[in-house]
C-alpha positions in Angstrom: -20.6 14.6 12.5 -17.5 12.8 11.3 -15.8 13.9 8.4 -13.1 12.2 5.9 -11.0 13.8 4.1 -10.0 11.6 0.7 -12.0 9.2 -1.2 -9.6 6.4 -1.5 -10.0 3.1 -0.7 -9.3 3.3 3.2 -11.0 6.5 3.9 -14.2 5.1 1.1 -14.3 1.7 3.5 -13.9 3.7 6.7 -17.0 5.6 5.6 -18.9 2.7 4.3 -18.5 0.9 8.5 -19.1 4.1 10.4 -22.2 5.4 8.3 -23.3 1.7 8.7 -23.1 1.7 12.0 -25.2 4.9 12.0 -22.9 7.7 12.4 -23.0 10.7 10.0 -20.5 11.0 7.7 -19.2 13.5 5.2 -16.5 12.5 2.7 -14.2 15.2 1.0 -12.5 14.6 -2.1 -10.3 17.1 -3.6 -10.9 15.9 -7.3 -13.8 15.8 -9.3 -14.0 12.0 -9.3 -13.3 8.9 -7.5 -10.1 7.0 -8.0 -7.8 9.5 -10.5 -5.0 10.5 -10.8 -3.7 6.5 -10.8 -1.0 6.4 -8.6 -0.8 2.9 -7.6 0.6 -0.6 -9.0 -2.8 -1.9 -7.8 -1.4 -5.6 -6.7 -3.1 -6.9 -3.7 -2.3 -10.4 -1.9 -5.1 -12.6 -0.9 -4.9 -11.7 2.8 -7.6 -9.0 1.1 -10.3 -12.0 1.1 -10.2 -12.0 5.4 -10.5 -8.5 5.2 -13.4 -7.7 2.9 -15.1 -8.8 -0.1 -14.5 -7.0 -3.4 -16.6 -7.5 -6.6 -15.3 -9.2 -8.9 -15.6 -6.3 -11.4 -12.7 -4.8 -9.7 -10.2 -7.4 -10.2 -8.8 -7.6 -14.2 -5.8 -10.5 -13.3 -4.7 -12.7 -10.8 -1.4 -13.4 -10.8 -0.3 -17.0 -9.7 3.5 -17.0 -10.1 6.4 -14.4 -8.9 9.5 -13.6 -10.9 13.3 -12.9 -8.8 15.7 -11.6 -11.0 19.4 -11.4 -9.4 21.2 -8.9 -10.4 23.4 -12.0 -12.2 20.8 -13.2 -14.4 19.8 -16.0 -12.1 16.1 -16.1 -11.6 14.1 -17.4 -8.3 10.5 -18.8 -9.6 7.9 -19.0 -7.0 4.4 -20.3 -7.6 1.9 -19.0 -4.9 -0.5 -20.7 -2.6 -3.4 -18.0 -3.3 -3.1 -16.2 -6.3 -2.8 -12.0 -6.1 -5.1 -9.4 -7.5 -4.5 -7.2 -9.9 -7.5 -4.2 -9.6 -8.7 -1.7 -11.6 -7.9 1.4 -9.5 -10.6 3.2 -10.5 -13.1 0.8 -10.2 -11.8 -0.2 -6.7 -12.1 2.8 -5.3 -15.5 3.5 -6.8 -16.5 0.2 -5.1 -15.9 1.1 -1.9 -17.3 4.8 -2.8 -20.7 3.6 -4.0 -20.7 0.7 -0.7 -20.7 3.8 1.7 -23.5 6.0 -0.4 -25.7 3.1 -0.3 -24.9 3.5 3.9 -25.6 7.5 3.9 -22.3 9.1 3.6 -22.1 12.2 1.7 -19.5 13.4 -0.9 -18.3 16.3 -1.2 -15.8 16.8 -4.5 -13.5 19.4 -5.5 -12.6 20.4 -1.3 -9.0 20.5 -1.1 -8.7 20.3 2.9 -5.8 23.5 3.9 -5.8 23.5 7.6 -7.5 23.1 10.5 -8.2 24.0 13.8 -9.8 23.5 17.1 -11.7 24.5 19.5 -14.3 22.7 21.4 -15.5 21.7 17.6 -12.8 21.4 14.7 -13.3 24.2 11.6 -12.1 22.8 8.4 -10.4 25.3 6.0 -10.7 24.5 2.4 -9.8 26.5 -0.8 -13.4 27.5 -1.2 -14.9 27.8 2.1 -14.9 26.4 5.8 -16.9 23.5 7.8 -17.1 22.5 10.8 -16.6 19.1 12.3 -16.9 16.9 15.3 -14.5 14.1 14.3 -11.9 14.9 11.4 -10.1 11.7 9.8 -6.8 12.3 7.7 -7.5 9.7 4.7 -5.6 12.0 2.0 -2.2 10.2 1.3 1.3 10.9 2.0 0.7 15.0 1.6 -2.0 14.8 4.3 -3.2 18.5 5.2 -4.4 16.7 8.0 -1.0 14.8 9.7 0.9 18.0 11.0 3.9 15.7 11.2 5.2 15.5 7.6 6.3 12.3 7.0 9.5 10.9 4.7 8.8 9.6 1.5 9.9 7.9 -1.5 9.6 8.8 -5.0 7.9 5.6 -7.5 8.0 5.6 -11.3 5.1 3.8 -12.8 3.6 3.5 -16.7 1.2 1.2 -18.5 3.1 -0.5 -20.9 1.8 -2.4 -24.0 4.3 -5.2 -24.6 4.4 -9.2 -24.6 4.2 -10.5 -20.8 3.2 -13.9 -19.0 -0.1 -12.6 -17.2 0.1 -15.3 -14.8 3.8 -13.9 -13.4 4.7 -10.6 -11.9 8.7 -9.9 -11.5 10.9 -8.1 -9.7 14.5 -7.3 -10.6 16.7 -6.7 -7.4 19.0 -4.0 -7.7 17.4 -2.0 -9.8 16.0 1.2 -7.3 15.1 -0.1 -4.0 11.9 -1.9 -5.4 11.1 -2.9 -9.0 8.1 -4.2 -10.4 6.5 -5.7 -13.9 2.9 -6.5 -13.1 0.9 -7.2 -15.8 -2.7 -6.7 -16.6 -2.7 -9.5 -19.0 -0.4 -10.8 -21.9 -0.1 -7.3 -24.2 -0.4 -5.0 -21.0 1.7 -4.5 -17.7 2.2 -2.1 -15.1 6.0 -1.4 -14.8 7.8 0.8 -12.2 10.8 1.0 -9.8 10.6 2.8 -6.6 14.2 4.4 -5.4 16.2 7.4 -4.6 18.0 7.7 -8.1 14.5 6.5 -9.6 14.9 8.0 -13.2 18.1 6.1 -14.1 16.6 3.2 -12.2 13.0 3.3 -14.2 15.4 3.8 -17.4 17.4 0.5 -16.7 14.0 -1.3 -15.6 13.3 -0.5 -19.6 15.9 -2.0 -21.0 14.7 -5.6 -19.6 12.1 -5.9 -23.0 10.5 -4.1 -25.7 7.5 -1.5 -24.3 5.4 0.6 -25.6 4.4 3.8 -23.5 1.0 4.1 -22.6 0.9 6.4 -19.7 2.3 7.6 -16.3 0.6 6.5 -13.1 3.8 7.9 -10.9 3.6 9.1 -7.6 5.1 9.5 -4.2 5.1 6.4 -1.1 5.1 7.5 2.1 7.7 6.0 4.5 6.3 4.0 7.7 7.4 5.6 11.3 6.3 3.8 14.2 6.1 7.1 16.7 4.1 8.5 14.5 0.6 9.2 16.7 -2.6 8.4 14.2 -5.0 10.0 17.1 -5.6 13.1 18.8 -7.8 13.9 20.3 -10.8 13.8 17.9 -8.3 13.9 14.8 -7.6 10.3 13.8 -4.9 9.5 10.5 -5.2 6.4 7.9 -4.3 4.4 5.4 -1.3 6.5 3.4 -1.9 10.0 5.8 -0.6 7.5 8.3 2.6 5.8 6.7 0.6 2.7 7.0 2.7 1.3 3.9 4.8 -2.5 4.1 8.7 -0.6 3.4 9.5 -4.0 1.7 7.1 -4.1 -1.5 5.6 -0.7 -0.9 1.9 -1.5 -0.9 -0.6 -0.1 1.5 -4.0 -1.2 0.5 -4.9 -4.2 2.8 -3.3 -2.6 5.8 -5.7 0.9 5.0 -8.9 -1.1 5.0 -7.4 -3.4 8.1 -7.0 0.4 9.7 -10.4 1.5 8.7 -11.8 -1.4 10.8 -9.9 -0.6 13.7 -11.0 3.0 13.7 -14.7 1.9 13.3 -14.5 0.1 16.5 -12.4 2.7 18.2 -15.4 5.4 17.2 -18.1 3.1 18.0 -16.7 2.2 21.3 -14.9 4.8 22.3 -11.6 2.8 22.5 -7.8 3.4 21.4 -7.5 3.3 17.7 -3.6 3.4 18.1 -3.8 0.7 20.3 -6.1 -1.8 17.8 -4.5 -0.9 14.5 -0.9 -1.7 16.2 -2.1 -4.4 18.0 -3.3 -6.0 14.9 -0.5 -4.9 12.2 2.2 -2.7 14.1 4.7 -5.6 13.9 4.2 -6.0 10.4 5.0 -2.8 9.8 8.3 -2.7 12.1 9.3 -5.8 10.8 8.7 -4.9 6.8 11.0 -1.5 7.8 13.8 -3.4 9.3 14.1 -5.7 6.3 14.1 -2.5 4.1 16.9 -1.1 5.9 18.6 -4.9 5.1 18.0 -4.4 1.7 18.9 -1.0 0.8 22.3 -1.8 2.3 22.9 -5.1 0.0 25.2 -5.2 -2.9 24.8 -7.3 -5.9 26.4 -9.9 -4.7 24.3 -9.8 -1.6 20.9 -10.2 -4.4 22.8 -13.2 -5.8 23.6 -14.8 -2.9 20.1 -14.1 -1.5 18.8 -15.6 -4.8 20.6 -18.5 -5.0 19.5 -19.7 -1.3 16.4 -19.2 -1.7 16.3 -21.8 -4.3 16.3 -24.5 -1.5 13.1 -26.1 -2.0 12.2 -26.3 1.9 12.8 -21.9 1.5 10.5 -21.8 -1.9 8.2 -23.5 -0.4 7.5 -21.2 3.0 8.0 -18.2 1.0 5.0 -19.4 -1.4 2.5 -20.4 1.0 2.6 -17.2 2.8 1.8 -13.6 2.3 4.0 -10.9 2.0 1.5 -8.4 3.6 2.4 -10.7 7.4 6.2 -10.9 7.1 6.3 -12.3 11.1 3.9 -15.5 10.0 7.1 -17.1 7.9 10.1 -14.6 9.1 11.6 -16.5 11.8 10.5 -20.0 10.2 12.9 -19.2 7.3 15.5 -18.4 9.6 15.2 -21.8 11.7 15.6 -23.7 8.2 18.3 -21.5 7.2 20.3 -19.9 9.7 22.9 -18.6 7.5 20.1 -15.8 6.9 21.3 -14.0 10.3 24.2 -12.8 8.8 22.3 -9.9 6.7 21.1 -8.7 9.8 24.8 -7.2 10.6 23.4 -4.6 7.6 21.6 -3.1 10.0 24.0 -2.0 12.3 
């Protein structure tokens, strides 16, 4: 018996591949449906396509073009090679949800996972009773009950916004939190939000950059990657958001959840080392995305406008476009070669 506990996207796909591949499965949702609260921006990168295939149902825009705002006014347009996703949360997660039904995993709603323990087997202790386990997998976000080694987080700020908005272009204004965001959904409705420490006067200043109208919150908390964390133990394994699997750069977690989800299905079916096969396949990714955080919270305005203004180099615009952000060691050290000059933010970091 394996069970998951959370029914989002990574622990619905990581169902889906080991109930396919003929293991029992038990998912356990703590709320009384699949995909709410909201608590995401819901903007995916292509790199999604090589990973799995998601009906079209799920996806409400693609977004073609990216927005740089310097703190100056001075804007960086980018036009991108593949064009992003914006999903339906709700219906995203349900997709993966009804894909691991059809397979024979069970659900299990309103089973908010307390503890654990073990011993030979592992008991599950919920607010309204107790199972028992074989395998236990931590799929239940950044206040997993079951990672016993809390991790950091960050706070984000997020609202659906009625307004007017180019629904090809999502933008980002640097300097406002650590990461801002207006993503829309189509012309009269975006997804707007800042992630920062300060993030109430940062989400405040974020609203003074055009006219919207509230429609409602999708906040939440972003757990913060740390590479010693240990995803398994024994027969306890940790994913997607339970696992700080999140890029520290834009924030997003979703492609490298389901990426995880196949790892752990070939660590169960083969009795290998998920740590080993996630890390192998995204681990630098990760590292990298958190040393260029620690760049960036550590830049001035100046630094943005700077930044900003060499990035207009044509030869720059055009690497940053034709790659993803989700692979930041594909076009990292290319930009660098064409631009050395770049080296000199990386004194930030000591």
């Amino acid at each position: 018996m394996i069970s998951i506990i959370g029914g989002g996207p990574s622990g619905n796909y990581a169902a889906y591949l080991l109930a396919k591949n003929g293991f029992k499965v038990n998912v356990y949702e703590e709320h009384k449906t699949i995909g709410r609260p909201v608590q995401c921006t819901g903007l995916i990168t292509a790199s999604i396509d090589d990973v799995v295939k998601i009906d079209d149902g799920c996806i409400i825009n693609k977004i073609g073009n990216v927005r740089l705002v310097a703190p100056d006014g001075k804007e960086l347009f980018l036009k991108l090679k593949k064009k992003n996703y914006v999903v339906d949360r709700v219906r995203f997660d349900k997709f993966f949800c009804e894909m691991a039904s059809t397979e024979g995993a069970k659900y299990v709603f309103g089973k908010k996972l307390l503890d654990f323990r073990e011993n030979g087997e592992i008991e599950m202790l919920f607010e309204n009773g107790r199972a028992k386990t074989e395998v236990l997998i931590g799929a239940d976000g950044v206040n997993s009950a079951v990672n016993r080694d809390k991790m950091r987080f960050v706070i984000g700020k997020q609202g659906r916004f009625k307004g007017t908005f180019e629904d090809d272009t999502f933008t980002v204004h640097l300097g406002i939190g650590s990461f801002s965001w207006i993503v829309p959904e189509n012309k009269k409705t975006a997804r707007i939000g800042v992630i920062g420490r300060d993030v109430n006067n940062a989400y405040n200043e974020l609203m003074k950059k055009g006219k919207f109208k509230f429609i409602e919150s999708q906040s939440g908390t972003v757990p913060v990657y740390d590479p010693r964390l240990k995803t398994q133990i024994r027969n306890v394994y940790l994913l997607g958001d339970a696992a700080g699997m999140v890029k520290a750069t834009t924030y997003g977690g979703i492609l490298y959840g389901l990426m995880a989800a196949q790892e752990l299905n070939k660590a169960l079916k083969n009795d290998d080392d998920y740590d080993r096969l996630w890390r192998a396949r995204f681990g630098k990714e990760l590292h990298l995305s958190l040393l260029i955080r620690r760049v960036l919270d550590r830049m001035k305005s100046d630094n943005y406008n700077e930044l900003i203004e060499t990035f207009s180099k044509e030869q720059l615009k055009k690497l940053i476009s034709e790659h993803d952000r989700d692979f930041p060691s594909k076009f990292l050290f290319k930009l660098i070669l064409k631009e050395p000059r770049l080296l000199k933010y990386m004194r930030l970091l000591l």
